[in-house]
C-alpha positions as YAML, in Angstrom:
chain: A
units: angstrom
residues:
- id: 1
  name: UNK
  ca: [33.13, -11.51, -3.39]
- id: 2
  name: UNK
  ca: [30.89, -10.61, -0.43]
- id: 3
  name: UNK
  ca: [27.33, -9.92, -1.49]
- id: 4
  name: UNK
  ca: [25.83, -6.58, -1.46]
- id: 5
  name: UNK
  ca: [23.20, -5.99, 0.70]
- id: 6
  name: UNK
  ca: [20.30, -4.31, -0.99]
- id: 7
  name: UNK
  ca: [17.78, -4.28, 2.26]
- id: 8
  name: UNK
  ca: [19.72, -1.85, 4.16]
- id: 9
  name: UNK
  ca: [22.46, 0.64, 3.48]
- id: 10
  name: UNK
  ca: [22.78, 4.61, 2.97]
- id: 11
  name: UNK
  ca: [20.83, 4.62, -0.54]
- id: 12
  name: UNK
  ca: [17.90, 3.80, 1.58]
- id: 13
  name: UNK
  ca: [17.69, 6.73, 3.85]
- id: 14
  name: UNK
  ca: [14.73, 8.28, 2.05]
- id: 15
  name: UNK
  ca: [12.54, 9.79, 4.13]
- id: 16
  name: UNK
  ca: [8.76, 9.60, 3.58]
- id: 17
  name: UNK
  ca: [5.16, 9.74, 5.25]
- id: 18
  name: UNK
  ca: [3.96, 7.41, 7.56]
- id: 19
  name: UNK
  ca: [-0.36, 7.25, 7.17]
- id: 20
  name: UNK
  ca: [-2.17, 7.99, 10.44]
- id: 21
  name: UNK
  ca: [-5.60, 9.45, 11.41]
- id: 22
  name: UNK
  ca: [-6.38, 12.96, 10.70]
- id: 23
  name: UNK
  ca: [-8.87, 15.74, 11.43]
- id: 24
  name: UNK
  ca: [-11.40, 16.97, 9.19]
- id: 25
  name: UNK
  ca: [-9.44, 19.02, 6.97]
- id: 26
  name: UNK
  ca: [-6.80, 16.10, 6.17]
- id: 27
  name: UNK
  ca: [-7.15, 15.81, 2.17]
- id: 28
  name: UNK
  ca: [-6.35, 12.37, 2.17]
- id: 29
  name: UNK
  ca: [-9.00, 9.04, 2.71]
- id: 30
  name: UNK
  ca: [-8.17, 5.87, 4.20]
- id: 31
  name: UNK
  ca: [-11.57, 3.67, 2.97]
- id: 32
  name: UNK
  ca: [-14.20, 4.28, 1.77]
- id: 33
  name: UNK
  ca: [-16.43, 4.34, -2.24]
- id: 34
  name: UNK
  ca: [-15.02, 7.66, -3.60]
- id: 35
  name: UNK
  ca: [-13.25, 5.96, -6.80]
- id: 36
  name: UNK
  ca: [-15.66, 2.91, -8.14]
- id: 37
  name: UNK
  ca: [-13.71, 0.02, -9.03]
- id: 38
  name: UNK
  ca: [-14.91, -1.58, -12.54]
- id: 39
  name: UNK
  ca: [-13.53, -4.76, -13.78]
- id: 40
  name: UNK
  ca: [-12.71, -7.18, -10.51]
- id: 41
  name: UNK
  ca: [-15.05, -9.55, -8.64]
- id: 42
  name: UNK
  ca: [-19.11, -7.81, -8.42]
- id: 43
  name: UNK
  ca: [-18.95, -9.40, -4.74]
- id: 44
  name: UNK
  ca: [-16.98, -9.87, -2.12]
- id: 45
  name: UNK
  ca: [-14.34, -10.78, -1.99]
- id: 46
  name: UNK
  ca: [-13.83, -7.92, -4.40]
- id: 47
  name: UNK
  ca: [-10.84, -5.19, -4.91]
- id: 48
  name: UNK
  ca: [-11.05, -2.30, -2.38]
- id: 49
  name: UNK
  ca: [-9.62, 1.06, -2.06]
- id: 50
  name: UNK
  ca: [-7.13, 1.17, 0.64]
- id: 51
  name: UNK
  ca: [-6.17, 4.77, 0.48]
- id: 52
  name: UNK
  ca: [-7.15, 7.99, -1.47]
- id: 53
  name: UNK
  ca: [-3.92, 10.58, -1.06]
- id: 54
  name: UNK
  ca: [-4.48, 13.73, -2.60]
- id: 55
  name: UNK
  ca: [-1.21, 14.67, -4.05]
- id: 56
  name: UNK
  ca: [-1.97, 18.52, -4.77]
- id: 57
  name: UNK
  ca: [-2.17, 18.98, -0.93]
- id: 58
  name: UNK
  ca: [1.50, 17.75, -1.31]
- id: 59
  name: UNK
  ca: [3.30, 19.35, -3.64]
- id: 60
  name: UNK
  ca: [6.65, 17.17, -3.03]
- id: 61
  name: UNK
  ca: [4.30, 14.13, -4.06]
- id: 62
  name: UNK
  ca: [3.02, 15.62, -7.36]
- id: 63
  name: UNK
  ca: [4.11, 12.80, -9.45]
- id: 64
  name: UNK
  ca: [4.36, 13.16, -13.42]
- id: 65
  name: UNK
  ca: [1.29, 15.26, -12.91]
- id: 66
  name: UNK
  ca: [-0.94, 12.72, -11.09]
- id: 67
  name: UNK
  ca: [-3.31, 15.26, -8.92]
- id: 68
  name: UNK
  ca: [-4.74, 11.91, -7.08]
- id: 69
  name: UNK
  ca: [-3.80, 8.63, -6.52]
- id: 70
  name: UNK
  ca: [-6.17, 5.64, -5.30]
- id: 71
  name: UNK
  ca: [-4.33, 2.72, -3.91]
- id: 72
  name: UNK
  ca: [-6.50, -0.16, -4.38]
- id: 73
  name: UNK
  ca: [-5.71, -4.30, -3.84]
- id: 74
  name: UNK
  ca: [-8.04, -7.16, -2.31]
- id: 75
  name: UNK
  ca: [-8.43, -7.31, 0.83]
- id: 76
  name: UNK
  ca: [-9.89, -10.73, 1.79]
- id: 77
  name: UNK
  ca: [-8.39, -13.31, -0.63]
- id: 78
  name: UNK
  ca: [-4.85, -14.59, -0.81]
- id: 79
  name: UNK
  ca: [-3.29, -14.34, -4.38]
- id: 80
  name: UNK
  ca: [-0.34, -15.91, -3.82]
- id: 81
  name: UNK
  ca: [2.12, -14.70, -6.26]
- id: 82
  name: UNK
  ca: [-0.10, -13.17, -8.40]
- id: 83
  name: UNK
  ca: [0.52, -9.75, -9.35]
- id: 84
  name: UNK
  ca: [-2.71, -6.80, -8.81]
- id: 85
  name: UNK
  ca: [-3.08, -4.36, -11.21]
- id: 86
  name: UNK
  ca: [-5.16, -1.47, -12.37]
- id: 87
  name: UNK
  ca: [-5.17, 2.13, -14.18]
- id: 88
  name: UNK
  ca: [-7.24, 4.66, -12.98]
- id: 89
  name: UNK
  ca: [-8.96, 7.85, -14.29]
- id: 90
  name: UNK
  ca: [-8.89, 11.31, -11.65]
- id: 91
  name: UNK
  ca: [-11.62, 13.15, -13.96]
- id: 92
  name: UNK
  ca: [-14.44, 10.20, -13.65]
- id: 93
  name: UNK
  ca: [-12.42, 8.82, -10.35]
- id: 94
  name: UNK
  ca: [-12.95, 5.35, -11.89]
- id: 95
  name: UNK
  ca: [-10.61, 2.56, -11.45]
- id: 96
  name: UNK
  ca: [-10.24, -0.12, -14.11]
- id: 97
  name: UNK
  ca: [-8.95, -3.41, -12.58]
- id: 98
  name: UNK
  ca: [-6.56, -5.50, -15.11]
- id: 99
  name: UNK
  ca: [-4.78, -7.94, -12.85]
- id: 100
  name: UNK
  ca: [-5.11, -9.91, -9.95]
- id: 101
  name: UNK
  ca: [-8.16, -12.91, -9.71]
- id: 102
  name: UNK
  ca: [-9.72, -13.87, -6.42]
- id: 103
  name: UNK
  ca: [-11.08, -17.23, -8.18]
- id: 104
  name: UNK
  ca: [-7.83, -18.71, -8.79]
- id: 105
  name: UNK
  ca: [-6.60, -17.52, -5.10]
- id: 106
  name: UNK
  ca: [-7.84, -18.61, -1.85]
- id: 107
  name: UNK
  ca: [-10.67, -16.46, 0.08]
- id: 108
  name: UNK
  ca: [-9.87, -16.12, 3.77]
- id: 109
  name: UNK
  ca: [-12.22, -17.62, 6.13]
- id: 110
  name: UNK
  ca: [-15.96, -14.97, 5.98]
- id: 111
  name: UNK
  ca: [-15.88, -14.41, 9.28]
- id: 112
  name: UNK
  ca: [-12.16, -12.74, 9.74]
- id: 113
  name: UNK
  ca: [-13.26, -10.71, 6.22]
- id: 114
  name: UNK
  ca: [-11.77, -6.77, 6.76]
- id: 115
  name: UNK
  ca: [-15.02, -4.65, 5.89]
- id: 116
  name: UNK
  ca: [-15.80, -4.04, 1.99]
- id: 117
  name: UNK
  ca: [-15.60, -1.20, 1.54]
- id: 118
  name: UNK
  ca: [-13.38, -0.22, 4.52]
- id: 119
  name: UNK
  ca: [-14.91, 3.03, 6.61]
- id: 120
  name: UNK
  ca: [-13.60, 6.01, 5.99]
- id: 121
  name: UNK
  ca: [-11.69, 8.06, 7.58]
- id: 122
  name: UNK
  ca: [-10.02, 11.34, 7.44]
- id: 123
  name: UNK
  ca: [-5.87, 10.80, 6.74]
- id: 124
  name: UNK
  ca: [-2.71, 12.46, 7.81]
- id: 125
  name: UNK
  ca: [0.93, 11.85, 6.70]
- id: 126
  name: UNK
  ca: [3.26, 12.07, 9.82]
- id: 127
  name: UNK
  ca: [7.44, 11.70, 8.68]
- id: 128
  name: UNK
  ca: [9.21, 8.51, 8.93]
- id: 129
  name: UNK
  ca: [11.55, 8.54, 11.78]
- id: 130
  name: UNK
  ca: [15.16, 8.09, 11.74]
- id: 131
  name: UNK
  ca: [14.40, 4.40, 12.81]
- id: 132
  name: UNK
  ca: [11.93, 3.76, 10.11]
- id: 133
  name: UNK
  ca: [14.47, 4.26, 7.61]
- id: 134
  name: UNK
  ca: [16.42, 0.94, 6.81]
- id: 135
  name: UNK
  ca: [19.81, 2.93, 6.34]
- id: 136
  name: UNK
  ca: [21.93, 0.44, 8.29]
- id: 137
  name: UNK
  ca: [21.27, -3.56, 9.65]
- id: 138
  name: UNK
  ca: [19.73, -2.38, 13.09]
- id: 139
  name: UNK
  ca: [17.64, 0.19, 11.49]
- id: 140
  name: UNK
  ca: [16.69, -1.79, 8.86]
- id: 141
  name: UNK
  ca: [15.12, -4.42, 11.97]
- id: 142
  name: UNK
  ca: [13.24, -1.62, 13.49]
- id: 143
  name: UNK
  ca: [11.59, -0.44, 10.44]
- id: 144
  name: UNK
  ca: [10.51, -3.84, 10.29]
- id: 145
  name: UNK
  ca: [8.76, -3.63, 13.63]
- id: 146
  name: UNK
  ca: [7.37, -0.91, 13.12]
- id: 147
  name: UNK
  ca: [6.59, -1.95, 9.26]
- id: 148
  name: UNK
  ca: [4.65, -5.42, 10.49]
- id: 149
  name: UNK
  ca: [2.64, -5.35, 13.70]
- id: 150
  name: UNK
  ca: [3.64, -1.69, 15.12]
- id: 151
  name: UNK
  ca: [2.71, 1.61, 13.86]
- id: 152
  name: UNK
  ca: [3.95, 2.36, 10.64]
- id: 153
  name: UNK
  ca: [2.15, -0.01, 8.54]
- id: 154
  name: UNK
  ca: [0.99, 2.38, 5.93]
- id: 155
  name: UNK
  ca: [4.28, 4.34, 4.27]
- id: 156
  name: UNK
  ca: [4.17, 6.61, 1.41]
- id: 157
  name: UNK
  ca: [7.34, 7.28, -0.41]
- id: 158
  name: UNK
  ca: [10.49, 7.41, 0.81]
- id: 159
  name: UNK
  ca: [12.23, 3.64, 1.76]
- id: 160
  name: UNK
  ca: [10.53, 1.04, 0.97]
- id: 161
  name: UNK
  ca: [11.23, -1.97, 3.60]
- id: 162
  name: UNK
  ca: [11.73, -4.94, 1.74]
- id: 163
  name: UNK
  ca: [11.29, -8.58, 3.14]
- id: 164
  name: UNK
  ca: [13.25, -10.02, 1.02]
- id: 165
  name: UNK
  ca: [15.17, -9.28, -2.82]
- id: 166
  name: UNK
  ca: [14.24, -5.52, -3.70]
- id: 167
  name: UNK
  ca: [11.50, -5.81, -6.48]
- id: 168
  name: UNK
  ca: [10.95, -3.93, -10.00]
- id: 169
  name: UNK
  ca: [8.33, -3.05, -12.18]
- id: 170
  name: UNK
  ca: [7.99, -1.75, -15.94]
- id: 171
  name: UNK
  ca: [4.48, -0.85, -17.21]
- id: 172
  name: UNK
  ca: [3.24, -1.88, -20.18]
- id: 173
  name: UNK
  ca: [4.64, 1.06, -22.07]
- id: 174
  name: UNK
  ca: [8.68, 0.23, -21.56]
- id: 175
  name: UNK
  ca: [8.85, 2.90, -18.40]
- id: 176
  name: UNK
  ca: [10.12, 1.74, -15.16]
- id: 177
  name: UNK
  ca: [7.43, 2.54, -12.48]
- id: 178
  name: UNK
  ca: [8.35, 3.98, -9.29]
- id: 179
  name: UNK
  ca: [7.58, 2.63, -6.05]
- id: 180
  name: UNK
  ca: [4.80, 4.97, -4.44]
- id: 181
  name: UNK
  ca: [4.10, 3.10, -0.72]
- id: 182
  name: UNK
  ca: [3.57, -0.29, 0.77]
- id: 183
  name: UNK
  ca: [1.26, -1.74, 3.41]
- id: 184
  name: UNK
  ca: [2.57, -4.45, 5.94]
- id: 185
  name: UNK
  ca: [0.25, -5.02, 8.97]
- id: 186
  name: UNK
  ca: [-1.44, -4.84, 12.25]
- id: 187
  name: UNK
  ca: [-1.24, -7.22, 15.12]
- id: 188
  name: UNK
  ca: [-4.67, -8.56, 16.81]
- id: 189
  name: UNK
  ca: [-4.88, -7.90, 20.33]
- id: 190
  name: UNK
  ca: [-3.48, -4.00, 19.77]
- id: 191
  name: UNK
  ca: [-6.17, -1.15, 19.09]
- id: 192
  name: UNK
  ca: [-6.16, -0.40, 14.90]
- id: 193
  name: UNK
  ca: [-5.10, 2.77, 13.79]
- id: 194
  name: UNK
  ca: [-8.33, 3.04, 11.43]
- id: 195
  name: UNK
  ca: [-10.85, -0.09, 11.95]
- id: 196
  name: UNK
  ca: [-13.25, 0.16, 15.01]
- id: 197
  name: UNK
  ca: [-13.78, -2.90, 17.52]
- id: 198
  name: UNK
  ca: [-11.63, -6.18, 17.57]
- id: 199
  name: UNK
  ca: [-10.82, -5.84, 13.68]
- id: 200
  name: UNK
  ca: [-7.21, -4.76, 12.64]
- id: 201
  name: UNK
  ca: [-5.81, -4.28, 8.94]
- id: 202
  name: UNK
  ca: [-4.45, -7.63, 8.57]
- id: 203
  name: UNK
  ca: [-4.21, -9.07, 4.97]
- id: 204
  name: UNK
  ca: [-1.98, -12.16, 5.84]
- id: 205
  name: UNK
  ca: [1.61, -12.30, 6.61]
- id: 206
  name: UNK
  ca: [2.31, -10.31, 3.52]
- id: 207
  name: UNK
  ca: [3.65, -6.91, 2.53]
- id: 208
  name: UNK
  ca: [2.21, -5.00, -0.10]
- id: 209
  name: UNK
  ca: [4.07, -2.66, -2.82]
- id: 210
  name: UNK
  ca: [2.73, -0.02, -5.05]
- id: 211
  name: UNK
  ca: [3.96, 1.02, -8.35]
- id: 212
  name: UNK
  ca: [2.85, 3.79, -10.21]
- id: 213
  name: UNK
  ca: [3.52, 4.45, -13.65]
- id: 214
  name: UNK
  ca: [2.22, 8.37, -14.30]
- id: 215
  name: UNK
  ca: [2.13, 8.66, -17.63]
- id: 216
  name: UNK
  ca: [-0.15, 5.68, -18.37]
- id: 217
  name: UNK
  ca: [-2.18, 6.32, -14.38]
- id: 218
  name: UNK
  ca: [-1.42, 2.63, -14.10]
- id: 219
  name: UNK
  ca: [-0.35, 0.64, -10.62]
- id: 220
  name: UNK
  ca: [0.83, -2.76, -9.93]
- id: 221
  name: UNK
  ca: [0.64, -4.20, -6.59]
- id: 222
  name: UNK
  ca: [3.56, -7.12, -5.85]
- id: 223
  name: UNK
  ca: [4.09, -8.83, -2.67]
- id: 224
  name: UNK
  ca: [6.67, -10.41, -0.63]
- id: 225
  name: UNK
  ca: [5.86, -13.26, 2.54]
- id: 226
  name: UNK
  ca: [7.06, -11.81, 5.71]
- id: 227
  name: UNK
  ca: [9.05, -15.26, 6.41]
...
């Protein structure tokens, strides 16, 4: 029996939001020290917030009645396989870090460190377009393009692009959680979408996935190698 393919295919045609610069009214925050992170490394290389989306400025995103939701992961170490994970509080904006140890991974080299914490900067979510959206083989390539080294390396919802077997999660409390966004990379050499200078958002040859679990405000960060 011919294997199913689970990368591409009609039951991924989700759309969702691709993470780009905004103006000054955007209500969501790419950097930044708005949510203090308790319970990883005191130094670098330390757990960072990657994103802050406000999910009342998006009613469609309102999930299990989460008003906000930080995404948060290191930044400058390798973890391997290890799995990241935290719960976080949107009335003290604190995040409580429970998984994920930079001193059993491998710190990248200080000099290529990403900034900690990463500036800030004012976020918009733009639609995926019909060739971000792995619904068939070819498409399923192009999101991939676009997903590692082009200009959808931030997506919210919708598809997820996997680089290899789907993944799962269940929280600590039995519930399955559901797969919120994922962060692949930039390329060196093209301008960043949110760093200044020579830097781009580059956290190895990885892909990142989010899992949210609203009832218990917990997330678990897994990740795939992009070969």
């Amino acid at each position: 029996m011919m294997r199913v393919v689970e990368k591409w295919g009609p039951h991924l045609e989700q759309s969702g939001w691709i993470a780009i610069l905004g103006d000054a009214a955007a209500r969501h925050l790419f950097g930044g020290s708005s949510w203090r992170i308790q319970g990883g490394a005191e130094s670098p290389p330390a757990p960072c917030l990657l994103l802050s989306l406000d999910l009342k400025a998006l009613p469609e995103l309102y999930l299990g009645g989460v008003s906000q939701l930080p995404l948060v992961l290191y930044l400058n170490c390798d973890l391997g396989e290890q799995t990241q994970e935290y719960q976080f509080d949107v009335r003290t904006r604190r995040v409580n870090w429970m998984a994920g140890d930079c001193s059993s991974g491998h710190p990248f080299v200080p000099e290529n460190w990403l900034p900690e914490p990463l500036p800030e900067r004012c976020v918009s979510l733009r639609p995926m377009q019909p060739e971000e959206l792995p619904g068939d083989e070819e498409r399923y390539w192009s999101a991939c393009d676009s997903f590692l080294g082009g200009a959808g390396f931030l997506r919210v919802l919708g598809a997820p692009v996997w680089l290899a077997e789907p993944l799962d999660a269940v929280c600590v409390c039995g519930q399955h959680m559901r797969y919120v966004a994922s962060l692949g990379y930039e390329v060196s050499g093209e301008p960043s979408v949110f760093l200044e200078g020579e830097q781009v958002l580059f956290v190895g040859e990885m892909a990142f996935y989010f899992f949210l679990c609203a009832d218990c405000c917990r997330v678990r960060v897994l990740s795939q190698p992009s070969s």
